[in-house]
SEMI-399702 format. One record per residue (C-alpha): residue in one letter; x, y, z. Coordinates in steps of 0.02 Angstrom, whole numbers, padded with zeros to 5 digits, always signed. Example, Ala and Ser with C-alpha at 12.3 -4.5 7.8 and 13.67 -1.06 7.14 Angstrom:
# SEMI-399702
A+00615-00225+00390 S+00684-00053+00357 
This chain:
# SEMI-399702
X+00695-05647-00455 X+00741-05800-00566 X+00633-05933-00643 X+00691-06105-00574 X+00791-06187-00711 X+00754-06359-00614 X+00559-06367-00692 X+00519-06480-00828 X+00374-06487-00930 X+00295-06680-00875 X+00233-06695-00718 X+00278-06863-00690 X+00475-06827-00728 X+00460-06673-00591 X+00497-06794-00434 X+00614-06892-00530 X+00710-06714-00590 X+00688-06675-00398 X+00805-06799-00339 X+00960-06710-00419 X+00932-06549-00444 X+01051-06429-00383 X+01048-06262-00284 X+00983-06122-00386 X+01117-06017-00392 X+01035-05819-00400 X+01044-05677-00276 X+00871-05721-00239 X+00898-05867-00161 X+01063-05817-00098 X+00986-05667+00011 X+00839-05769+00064 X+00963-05895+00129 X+01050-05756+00241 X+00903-05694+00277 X+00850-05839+00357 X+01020-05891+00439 X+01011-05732+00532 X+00833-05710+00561 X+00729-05830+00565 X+00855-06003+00607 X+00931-05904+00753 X+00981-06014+00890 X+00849-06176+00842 X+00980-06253+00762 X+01082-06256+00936 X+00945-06300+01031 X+00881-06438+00908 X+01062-06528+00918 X+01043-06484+01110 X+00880-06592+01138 X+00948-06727+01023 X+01100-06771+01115 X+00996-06754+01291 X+00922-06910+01213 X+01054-06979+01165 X+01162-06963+01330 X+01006-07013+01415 X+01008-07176+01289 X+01172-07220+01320 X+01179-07176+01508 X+01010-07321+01500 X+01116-07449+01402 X+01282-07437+01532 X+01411-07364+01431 X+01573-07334+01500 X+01731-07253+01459 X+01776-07203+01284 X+01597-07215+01251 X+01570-07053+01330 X+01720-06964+01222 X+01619-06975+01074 X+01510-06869+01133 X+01620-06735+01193 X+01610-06618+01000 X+01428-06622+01020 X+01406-06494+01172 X+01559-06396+01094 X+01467-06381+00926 X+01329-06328+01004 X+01399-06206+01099 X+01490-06137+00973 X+01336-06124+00851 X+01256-06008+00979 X+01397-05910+01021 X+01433-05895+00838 X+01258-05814+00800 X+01261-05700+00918 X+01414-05618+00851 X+01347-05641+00689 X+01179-05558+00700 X+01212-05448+00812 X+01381-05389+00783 X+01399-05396+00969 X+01601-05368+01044 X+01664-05544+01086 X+01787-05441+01195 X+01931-05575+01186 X+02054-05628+01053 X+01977-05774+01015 X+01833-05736+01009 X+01885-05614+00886 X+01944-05717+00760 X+01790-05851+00756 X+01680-05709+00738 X+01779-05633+00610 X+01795-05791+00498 X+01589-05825+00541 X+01546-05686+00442 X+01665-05682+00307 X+01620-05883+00279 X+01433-05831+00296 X+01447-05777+00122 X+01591-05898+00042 X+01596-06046+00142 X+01502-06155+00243 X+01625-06215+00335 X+01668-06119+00532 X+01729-06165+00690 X+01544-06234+00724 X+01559-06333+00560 X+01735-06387+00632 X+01655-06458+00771 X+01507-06533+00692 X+01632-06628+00560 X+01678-06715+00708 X+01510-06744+00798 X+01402-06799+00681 X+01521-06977+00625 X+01543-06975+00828 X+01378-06987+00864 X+01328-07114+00732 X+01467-07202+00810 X+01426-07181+00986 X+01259-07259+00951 X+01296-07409+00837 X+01425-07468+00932 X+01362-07452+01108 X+01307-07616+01200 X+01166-07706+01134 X+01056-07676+01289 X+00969-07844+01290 X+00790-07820+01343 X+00816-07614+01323 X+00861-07625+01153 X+00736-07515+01077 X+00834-07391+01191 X+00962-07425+01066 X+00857-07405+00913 X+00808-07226+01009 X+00982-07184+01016 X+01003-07212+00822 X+00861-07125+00788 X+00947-06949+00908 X+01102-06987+00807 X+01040-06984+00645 X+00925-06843+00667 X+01063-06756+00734 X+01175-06788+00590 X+01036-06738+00456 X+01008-06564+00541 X+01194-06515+00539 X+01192-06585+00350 X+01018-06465+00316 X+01120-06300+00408 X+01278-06334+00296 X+01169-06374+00130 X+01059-06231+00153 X+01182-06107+00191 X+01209-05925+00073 X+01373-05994-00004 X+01287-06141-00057 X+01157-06029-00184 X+01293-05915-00234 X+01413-05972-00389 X+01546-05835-00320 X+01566-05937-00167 X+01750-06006-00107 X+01717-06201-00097 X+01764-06315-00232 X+01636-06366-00366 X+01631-06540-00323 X+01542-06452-00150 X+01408-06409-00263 X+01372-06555-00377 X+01386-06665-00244 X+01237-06565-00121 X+01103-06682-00216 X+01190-06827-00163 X+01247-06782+00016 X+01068-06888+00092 X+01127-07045+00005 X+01296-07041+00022 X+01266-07011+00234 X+01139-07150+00192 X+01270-07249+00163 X+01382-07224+00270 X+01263-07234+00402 X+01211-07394+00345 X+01392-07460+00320 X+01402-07414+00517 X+01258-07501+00589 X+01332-07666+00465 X+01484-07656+00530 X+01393-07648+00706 X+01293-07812+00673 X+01443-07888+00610 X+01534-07881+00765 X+01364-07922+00866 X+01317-07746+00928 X+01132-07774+00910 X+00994-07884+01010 X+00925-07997+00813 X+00764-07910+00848 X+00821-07734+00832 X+00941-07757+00682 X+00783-07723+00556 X+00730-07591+00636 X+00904-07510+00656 X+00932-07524+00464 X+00736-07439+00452 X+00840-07291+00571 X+00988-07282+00441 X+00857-07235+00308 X+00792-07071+00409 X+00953-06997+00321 X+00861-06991+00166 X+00732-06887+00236 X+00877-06745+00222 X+00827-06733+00037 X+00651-06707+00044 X+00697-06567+00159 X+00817-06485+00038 X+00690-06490-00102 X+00559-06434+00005 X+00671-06267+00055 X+00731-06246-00141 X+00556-06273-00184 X+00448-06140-00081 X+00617-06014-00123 X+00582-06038-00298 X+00371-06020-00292 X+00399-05870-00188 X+00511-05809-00307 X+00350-05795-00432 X+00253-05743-00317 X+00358-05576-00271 X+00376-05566-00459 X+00208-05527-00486 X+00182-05433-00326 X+00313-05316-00397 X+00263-05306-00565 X+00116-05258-00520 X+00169-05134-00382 X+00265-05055-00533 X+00125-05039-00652 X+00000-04947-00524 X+00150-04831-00491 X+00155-04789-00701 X-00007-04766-00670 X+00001-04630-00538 X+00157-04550-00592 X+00053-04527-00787 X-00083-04465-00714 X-00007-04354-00589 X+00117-04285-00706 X+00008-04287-00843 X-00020-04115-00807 X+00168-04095-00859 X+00159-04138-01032 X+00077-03967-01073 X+00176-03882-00967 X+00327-03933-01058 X+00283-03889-01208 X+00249-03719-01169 X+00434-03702-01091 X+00514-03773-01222 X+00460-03613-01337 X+00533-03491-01190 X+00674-03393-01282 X+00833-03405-01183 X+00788-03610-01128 X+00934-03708-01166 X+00949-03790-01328 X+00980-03946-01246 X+00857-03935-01123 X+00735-03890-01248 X+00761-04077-01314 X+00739-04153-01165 X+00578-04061-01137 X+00518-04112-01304 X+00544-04287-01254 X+00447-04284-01098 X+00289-04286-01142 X+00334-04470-01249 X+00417-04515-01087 X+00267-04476-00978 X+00119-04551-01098 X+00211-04720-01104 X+00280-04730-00913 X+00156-04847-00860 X+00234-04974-00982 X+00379-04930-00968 X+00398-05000-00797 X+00313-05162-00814 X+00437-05293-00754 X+00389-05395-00925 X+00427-05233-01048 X+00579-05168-01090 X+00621-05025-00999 X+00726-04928-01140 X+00594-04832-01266 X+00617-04900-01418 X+00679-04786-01574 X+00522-04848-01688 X+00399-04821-01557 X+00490-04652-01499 X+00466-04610-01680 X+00265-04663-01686 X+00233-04578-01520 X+00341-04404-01598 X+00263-04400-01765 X+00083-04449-01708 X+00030-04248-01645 X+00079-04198-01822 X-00015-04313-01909 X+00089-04417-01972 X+00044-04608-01979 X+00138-04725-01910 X+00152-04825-02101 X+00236-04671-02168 X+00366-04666-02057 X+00513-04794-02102 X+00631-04852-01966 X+00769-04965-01964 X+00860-04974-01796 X+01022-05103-01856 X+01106-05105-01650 X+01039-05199-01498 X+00950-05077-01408 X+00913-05172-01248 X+01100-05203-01235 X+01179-05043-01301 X+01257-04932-01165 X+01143-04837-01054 X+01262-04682-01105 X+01217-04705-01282 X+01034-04753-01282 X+01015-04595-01181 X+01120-04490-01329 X+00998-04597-01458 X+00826-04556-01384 X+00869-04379-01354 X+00956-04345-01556 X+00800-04442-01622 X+00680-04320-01507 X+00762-04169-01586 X+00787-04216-01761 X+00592-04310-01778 X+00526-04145-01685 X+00617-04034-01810 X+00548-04136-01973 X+00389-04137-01915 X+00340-03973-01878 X+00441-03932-02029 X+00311-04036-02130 X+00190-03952-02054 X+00241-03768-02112 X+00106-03699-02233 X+00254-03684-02378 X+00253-03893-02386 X+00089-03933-02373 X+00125-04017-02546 X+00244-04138-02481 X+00220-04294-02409 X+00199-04297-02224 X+00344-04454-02211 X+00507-04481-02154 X+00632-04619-02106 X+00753-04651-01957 X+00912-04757-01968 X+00998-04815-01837 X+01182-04928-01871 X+01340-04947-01817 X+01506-04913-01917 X+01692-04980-01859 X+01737-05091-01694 X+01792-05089-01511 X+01846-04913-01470 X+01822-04853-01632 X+01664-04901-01633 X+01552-04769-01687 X+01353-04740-01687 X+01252-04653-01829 X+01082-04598-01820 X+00973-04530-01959 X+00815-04459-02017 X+00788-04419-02185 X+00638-04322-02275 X+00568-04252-02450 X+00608-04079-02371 X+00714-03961-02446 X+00888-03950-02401 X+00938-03811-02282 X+01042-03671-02328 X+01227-03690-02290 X+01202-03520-02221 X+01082-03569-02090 X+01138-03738-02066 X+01188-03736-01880 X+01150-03549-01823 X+01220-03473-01665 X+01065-03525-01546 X+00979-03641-01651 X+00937-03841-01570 X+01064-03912-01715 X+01194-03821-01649 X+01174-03848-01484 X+01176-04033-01509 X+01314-04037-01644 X+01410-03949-01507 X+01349-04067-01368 X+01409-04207-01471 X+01579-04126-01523 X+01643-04092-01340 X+01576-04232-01251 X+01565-04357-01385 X+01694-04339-01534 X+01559-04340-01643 X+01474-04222-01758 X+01291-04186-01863 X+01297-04150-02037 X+01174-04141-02175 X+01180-04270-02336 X+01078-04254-02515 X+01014-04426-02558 X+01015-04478-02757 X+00827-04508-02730 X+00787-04307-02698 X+00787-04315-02520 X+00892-04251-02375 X+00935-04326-02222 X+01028-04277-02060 X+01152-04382-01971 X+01217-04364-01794 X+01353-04482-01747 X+01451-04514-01600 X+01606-04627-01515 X+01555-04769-01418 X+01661-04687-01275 X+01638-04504-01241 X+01790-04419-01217 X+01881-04433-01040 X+01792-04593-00999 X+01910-04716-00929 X+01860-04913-00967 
């Protein structure tokens, strides 16, 4: 759901901004938009363009028309024919059950999502200059005239609700879409440019004496109703973008009551994995990941806040580890040097689950009677060393504790080895233990960016 990047901060610049902003371009407003098409627009469009050129045949049937008059109207039933027929197969995905039809239902769909333009907007290219035509040029009408200002008023309306299908359409909110740019930039501009073109029409008109003097104010007051194609676009881009908000918070907080019952329902859990955990014959590395679930579990509920990130953080991983043992959050150093909301989901997940096993394994080791002396503190690292597919992660934590025996460094069965195994055959990485100058030890696990096998 995307904040509209069309807002500015003064209230007073907002209407001016209004006037040429462009479509949002977001999924949001792209799935709305087809949404709608389908849904909710349905055949009005059809019908709308059907009542208007009732009018207008009625109009120019009133004034006397004859001849090629009438040919300008002919697109106009086809378009709106077409439009119909055209949803149907669209929303339904009904069989046309001819060749033809076929192939205009085919391209419907395909340019529901690219392009705007179809056989319907085909046919509306055509009808929309034919109408404006049809009633600018048609006989003045002497003492019917405002039958003739009627007739403008059909053709323009006509023309600004095939602009409003075309303008509003999915492609148009979507920057993936198959028409040209200059489509794009130029959909703020579409009401004045018709403006003027419609205005250029009933000139030209005047000019060659097409209008009773009386009318020809009020038929330049009918060229103007194009603008009100604008406030209709803005209208539509607005309400998308406050609903957007709106569904923002309704999901946000949708997600937080579910952290809430998922904690509280599988709070229950949390004891229950630490008691399976200390099962002899439990997986090493499923030993880790039961270690880690009661962090995972106590901070749910924030976890899935729309706002919050939703990858723990190392440092508070490390807080929410240490805290059971009593170790306070100032004596625990972290430094976490990568870009944990944009590192790989593969290795965050290889992250959170060696920092589980090596912060576990310090702390209740500063807990053993035999260290009561020592200070209950340790630190976690967290960098990056080389580049592209060499690139290789490191993560550390390092303690006053003594070093451990080479002889029971990695023990058949023991947690370390399962993970340095782990990360040996699915990672080309390693763990290893370092002395550091200052009298303390720390333990490093380290992996490749790309686990073994992985094709980019």
């Amino acid at each position: 759901m995307p904040d509209d990047p069309t807002r500015v901060q003064s209230r007073w610049l907002q209407p001016i901004r209004d006037l040429t902003a462009p479509a949002t371009f977001s999924e949001w407003h792209r799935r709305i938009a087809v949404r709608r098409v389908l849904e909710y627009d349905g055949v009005r469009p059809a019908l709308i363009h059907a009542a208007l050129l009732v009018v207008l045949v009625a109009a120019m049937w009133v004034l006397g028309v004859r001849g090629w008059y009438w040919l300008l109207l002919v697109a106009s039933p086809v378009q709106i024919v077409v439009e119909a027929y055209l949803h149907k197969i669209v929303s339904t995905d009904a069989d046309p059950g001819w060749e033809l039809g076929h192939w205009l239902g085919d391209t419907a769909r395909e340019n529901l999502h690219s392009k705007v333009l179809n056989a319907g907007g085909v046919a509306a290219t055509i009808a929309c200059p034919a109408t404006i035509g049809a009633a600018c040029f048609a006989p003045p009408g002497g003492d019917l005239g405002w039958v003739k200002v009627g007739a403008l008023a059909a053709a323009v309306l006509y023309l600004n609700s095939a602009l409003r299908n075309g303008l509003l359409d999915p492609p148009q909110f979507t920057e993936t879409s198959r028409m040209p740019p200059v489509v794009h930039a130029l959909r703020p501009y579409v009401p004045l440019i018709s403006c003027v073109v419609v205005v250029a029409a009933v000139a030209t008109s005047v000019y060659i004496g097409q209008w009773e003097r009386a009318y020809i104010p009020v038929a330049f007051m009918c060229a103007l109703l194009t603008l009100q194609l604008g406030g209709t676009l803005r209208e539509h881009d607005r309400t998308v973008a406050v609903a957007a908000q709106v569904g923002r918070q309704a999901v946000l907080a949708g997600r937080e009551e579910l952290g809430r019952v998922i904690h509280d329902d599988l709070n229950a859990a949390k004891g229950a994995a630490a008691t399976v955990h200390r099962i002899v014959g439990v997986d090493a590395i499923d030993k880790v990941d039961l270690m880690a679930l009661p962090v995972y579990l106590t901070h749910f509920n924030t976890r899935v806040a729309m706002t919050a990130r939703l990858r723990m953080d190392l440092s508070d991983l490390a807080v929410q580890m240490a805290s059971p043992y009593g170790v306070e959050p100032r004596d625990i150093d972290c430094e976490v040097l990568w870009d944990q909301e944009t590192l790989r989901f593969e290795d965050h997940r290889v992250s959170i689950r060696m920092a589980t096993a090596l912060i576990h394994n310090v702390c209740q080791a500063l807990n053993r009677p035999e260290h009561s002396e020592l200070r209950k503190s340790f630190g976690l690292e967290a960098y990056t060393t080389g580049s592209d597919h060499l690139l290789r992660y490191h993560l550390a934590v390092s303690d006053h504790l003594p070093a451990i025996p080479s002889a029971d460094w990695c023990r058949d069965g023991d947690s370390l080895t399962a993970l340095r195994d782990w990360l040996e055959e699915d990672f080309d990485g390693g763990l290893m233990q370092e002395k550091i100058d200052d009298g303390r030890k720390r333990i490093v696990a380290w992996w490749h960016d790309r686990y073994q096998g992985e094709v980019d």
